[in-house]
N, C-alpha and C positions, 0 to 999 in steps of 0.2 A: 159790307164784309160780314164774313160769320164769325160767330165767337168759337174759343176751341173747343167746346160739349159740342156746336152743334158738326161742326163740319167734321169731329170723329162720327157723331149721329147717322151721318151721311154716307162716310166712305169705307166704314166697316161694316167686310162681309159675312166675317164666319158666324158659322152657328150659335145660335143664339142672341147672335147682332141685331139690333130693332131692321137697318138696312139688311141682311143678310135674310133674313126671316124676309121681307118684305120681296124680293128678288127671288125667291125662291117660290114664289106663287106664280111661276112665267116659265114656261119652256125656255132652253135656252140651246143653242147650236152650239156645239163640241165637235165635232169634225165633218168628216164628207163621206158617204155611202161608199164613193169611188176609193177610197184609202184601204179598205178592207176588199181589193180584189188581189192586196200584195199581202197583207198582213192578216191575222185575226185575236192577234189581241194588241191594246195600245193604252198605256198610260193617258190620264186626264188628272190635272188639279182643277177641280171648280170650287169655288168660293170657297176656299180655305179648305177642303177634303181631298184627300190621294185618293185615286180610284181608278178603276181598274176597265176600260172599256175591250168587249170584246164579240166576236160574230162566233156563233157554235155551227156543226158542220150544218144543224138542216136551216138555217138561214137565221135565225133569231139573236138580237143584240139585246146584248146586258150590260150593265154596271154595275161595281159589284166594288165593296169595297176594297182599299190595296195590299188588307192585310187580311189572311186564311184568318178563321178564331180555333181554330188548333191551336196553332203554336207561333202563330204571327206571321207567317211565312210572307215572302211578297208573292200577288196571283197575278202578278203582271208578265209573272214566267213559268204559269200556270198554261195548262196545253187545252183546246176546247175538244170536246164529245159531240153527238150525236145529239145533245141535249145538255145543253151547259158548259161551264168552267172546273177542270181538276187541276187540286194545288199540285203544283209538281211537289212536294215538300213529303206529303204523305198519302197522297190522290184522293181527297173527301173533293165530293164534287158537290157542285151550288150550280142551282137554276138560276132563269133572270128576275125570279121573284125571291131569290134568298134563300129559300131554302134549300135544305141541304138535303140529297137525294142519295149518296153512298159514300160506306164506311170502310173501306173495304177489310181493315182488318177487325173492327167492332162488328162490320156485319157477321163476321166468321165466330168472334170468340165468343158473342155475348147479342145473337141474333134477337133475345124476345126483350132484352132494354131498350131494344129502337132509340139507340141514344140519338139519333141521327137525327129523329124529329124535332129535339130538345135545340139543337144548334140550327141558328142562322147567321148569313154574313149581310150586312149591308146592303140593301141593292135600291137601287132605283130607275123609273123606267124610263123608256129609252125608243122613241118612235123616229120612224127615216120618210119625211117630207123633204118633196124639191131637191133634192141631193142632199140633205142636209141631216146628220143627226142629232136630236134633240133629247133633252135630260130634262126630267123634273126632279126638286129635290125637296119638294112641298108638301104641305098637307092632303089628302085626299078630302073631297073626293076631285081630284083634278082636273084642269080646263080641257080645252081642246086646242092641239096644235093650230097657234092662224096659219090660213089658207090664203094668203095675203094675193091680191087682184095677180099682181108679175106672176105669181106662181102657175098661173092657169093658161097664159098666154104662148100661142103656137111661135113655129117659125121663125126661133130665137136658138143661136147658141149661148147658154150656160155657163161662166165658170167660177168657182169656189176658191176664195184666195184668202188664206190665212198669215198671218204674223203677231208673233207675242211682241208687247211693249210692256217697258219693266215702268210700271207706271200706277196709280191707283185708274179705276175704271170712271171716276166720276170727271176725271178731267176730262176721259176722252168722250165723256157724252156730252157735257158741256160745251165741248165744241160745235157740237151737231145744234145747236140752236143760239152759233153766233156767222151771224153771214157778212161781219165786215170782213173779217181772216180770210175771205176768199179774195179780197181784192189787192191785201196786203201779203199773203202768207204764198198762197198759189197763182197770180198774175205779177204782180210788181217785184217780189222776190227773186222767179222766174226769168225773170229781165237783166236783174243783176248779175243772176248766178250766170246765164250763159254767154255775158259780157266779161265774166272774170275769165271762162271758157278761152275766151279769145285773146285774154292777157289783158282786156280793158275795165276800165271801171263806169260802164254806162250810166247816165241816171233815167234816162228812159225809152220809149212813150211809158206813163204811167195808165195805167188802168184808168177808166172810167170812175168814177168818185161816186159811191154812194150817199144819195141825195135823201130817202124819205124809208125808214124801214117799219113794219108792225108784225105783231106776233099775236097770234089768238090760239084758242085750246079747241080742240074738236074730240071724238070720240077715242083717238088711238094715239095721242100725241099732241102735239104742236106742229101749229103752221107760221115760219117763217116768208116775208113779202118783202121785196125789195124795188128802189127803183134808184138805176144808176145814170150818170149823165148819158143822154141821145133816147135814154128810153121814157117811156109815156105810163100811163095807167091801164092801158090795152093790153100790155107787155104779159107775157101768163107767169113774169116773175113776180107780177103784181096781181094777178087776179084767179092763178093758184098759187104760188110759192112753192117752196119745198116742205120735209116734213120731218121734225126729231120726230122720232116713232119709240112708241112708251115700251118700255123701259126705259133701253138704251141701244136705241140703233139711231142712225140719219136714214132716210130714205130721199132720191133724188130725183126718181122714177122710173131710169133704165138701173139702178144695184140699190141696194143694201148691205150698211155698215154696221154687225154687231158689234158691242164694246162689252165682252164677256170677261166679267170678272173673275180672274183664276184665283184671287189671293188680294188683299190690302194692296199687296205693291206689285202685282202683275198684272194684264188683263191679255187675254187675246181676242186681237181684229177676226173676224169673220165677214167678209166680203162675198154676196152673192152678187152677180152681174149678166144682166140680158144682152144680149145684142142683135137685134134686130136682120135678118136677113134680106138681102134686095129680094125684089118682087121676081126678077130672072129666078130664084135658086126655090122659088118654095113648088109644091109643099116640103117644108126641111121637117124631117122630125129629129132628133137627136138621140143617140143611140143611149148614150151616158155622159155624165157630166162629170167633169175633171177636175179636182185639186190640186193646188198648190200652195207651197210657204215659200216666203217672199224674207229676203233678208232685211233688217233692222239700222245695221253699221257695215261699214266698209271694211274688208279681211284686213288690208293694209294700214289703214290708219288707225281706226277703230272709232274713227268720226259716224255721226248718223248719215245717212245715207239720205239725200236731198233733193234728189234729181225727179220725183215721182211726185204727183198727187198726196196719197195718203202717205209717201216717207214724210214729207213737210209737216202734216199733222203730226206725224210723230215725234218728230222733232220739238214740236210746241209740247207736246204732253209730258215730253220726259226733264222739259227741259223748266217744266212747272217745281220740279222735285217730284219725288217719287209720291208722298201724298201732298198736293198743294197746300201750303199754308195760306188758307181763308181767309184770317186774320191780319193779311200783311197787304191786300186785295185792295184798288180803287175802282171801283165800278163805273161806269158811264151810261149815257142812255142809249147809248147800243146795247147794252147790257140788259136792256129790257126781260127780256127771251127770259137770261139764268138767272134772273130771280123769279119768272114767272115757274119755271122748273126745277125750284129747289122748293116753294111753296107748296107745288104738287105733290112732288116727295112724300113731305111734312104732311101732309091732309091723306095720303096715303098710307103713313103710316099710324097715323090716330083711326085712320078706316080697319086696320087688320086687329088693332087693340079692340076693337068693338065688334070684331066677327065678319066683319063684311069685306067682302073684292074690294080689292084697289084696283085703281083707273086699267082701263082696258083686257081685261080677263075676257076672255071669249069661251061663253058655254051652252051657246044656241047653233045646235049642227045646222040649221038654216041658212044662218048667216054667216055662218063660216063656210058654206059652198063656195062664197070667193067676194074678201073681206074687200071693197074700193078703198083706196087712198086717192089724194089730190094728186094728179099726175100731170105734169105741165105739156109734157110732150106725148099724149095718150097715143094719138091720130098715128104718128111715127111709129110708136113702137107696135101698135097693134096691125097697122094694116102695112107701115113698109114703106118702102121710097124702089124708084125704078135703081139700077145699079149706079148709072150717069150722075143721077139727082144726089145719092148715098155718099158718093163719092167726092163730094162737092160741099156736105151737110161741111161746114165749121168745127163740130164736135166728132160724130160720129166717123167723118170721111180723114178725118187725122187720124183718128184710132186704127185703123184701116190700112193708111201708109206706114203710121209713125212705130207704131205697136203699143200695147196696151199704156195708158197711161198714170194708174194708179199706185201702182207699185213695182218698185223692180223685182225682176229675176221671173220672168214669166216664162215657163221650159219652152224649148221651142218647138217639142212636138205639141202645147197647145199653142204654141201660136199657128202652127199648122194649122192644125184643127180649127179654126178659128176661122182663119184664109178662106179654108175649102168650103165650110159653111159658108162663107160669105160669095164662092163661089169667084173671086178675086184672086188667085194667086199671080193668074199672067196678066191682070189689069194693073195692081200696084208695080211690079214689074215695068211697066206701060208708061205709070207717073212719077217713078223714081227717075225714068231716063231724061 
């Protein structure tokens, strides 16, 4: 268990936070490139800051903070130019670097003060990798966006799936380097709930039982290894495993789950997800990649929402309290993993007290041409499966009929889109009958 210094230590963000300073040396994903083809400006809280994200007409994204320094105004209903954001309040406009480029009525009264120069607004920047755009809110001189391996990978449909959970962000990383919760939380739970479905109270088949687990550090995270009953040491859940990926994501090797902290008691999910095209549909290239927000709770009840992948997860996170009390905590050795990832933390942050990166910063444009991870199912997702075989995979070939699996409310024109890439719409059809 942690004591109460350390696990506030840990889970506060804002500015000035030892953790919040620390978090802020890492790009971090705040929406989807495709968001801004309806919109051009959008409200963001990250780590405890209002601010103000938005596209100006010649393509360029900024953040900026949420308040004009006129007169406080909010610029979240500020209109964008040719080059930047004007407050609607008094129209002084701000670039994506802050500063302020006109006054319109200082420019007229009192043209040689260039008071204009004197004033900046907040800003920080704001680069669109993989569909995704990302903030720094860090020191300079700053990293390099990772170029993580999935990113570079053809003949994949894309999509971008967000949900806030009113939650601290450290629970929901700490999930990402606990792998009995999958036999428990998303298989055996699983069982019960669609047994109640049917009015019964089943108690099984239970899941396979995890037999033997380890956890080791590598350059960008953690590798979790498992082996459950009927599997061997051959299994690639043992001889790659998955991956908490530093900061705070999971990576599983077809998505990626950021656990972006908006605030102490917020976080939003950022889901990036591949999926592999049959070997019939390539070459696919993909025009754009599509977001969405996925609900949290049910309109009706106002229960969490259970039927999904990551709503389960969610369900644990919130149901931790909004920041886990530490101190009330019995660890096991499953538990291995999150103490190994809270120790990191800890040495990460005595690393930034001294001047130096903490674990995983990428600032060699070399090696960020396209960063590897341990990827269980490489062969798959890189070269494909014929439609027949795809269609048949256990994992992939259910996503395929059932529809997305990780969270609800998936619109249905991507699930369309999804289909057509997969070049399946009158196959599932086919195996529905």
């Amino acid at each position: 268990m942690l004591d109460t210094a350390k696990n506030r230590l840990l889970t506060e963000v804002g500015a000035g936070s030892p953790m919040g300073e620390l978090l802020r040396r890492y790009w971090l994903p705040i929406a989807a490139v495709s968001e801004f083809e309806s919109i051009s400006v959008k409200t963001v809280r990250l780590l405890g800051e209002d601010l103000t994200l938005y596209k100006d007409l010649s393509g360029t994204f900024g953040l900026v903070d949420r308040h004009c320094p006129h007169r406080r105004a909010d610029t979240s209903y500020g209109f964008v130019e040719e080059c930047g954001l004007r407050c609607n309040y008094h129209g002084w406009l701000f670039d994506e670097n802050g500063r302020c480029t006109e006054q319109p009525y200082e420019d007229v009264a009192a043209p040689q003060a260039r008071f204009k120069d004197k004033v900046r607004i907040k800003a920080y920047p704001v680069e669109a990798h993989a569909g995704l755009l990302w903030a720094y809110l860090g020191p300079e001189p700053r990293p390099l966006v990772p170029n993580w391996e999935p990113f570079t990978w053809k003949n994949g449909f894309v999509q971008i799936v967000f949900a806030e959970v009113p939650c601290n962000w450290l629970q929901c990383q700490e999930n990402s380097i606990d792998p009995v919760h999958f036999e428990w939380m998303h298989m055996n739970w699983s069982v019960r709930l669609e047994a109640a479905e049917r009015g019964g109270d089943k108690l099984g088949p239970y899941s396979p039982r995890h037999l033997k687990l380890a956890f080791e550090e590598f350059d960008y995270g953690f590798v979790y290894r498992r082996i459950r009953e009927g599997m061997n040491e051959c299994d690639p859940m043992w001889t790659v495993g998955r991956v908490c990926l530093w900061p705070n994501a999971l990576f599983t090797g077809d998505h990626f789950e950021w656990r972006v902290p908006i605030d102490d008691e917020n976080t939003l999910s950022v889901t990036w997800a591949f999926s592999r095209v049959p070997k019939e549909s390539e070459p696919y290239v993909q025009e754009r990649i599509p977001a969405w927000h996925g609900p949290v709770k049910e309109a009706e009840s106002g229960r969490w929402i259970s039927s999904h992948i990551m709503n389960q997860d969610f369900v644990a996170w919130v149901g931790q309290g909004v920041i886990a009390d530490r101190t009330q905590e019995h660890l096991g050795t499953s538990d291995a993993g999150i103490l190994m990832l809270r120790k990191r933390f800890q040495n990460d942050l005595e690393a930034i007290g001294r001047g130096e990166d903490p674990k995983a910063v990428i600032r060699d444009a070399q090696v960020n041409q396209c960063v590897g991870l341990p990827i269980a199912e490489r062969k798959l997702l890189m070269e494909g499966l014929p439609r027949e075989q795809l269609l048949k995979h256990p994992i992939h070939g259910r996503q395929i009929v059932e529809g997305y699996p990780f969270q609800l409310g998936q619109p249905k024109e991507i699930r369309e889109a999804y289909l057509a890439a997969m070049g399946m719409s009158s196959a599932v059809k086919e195996v529905l009958k």
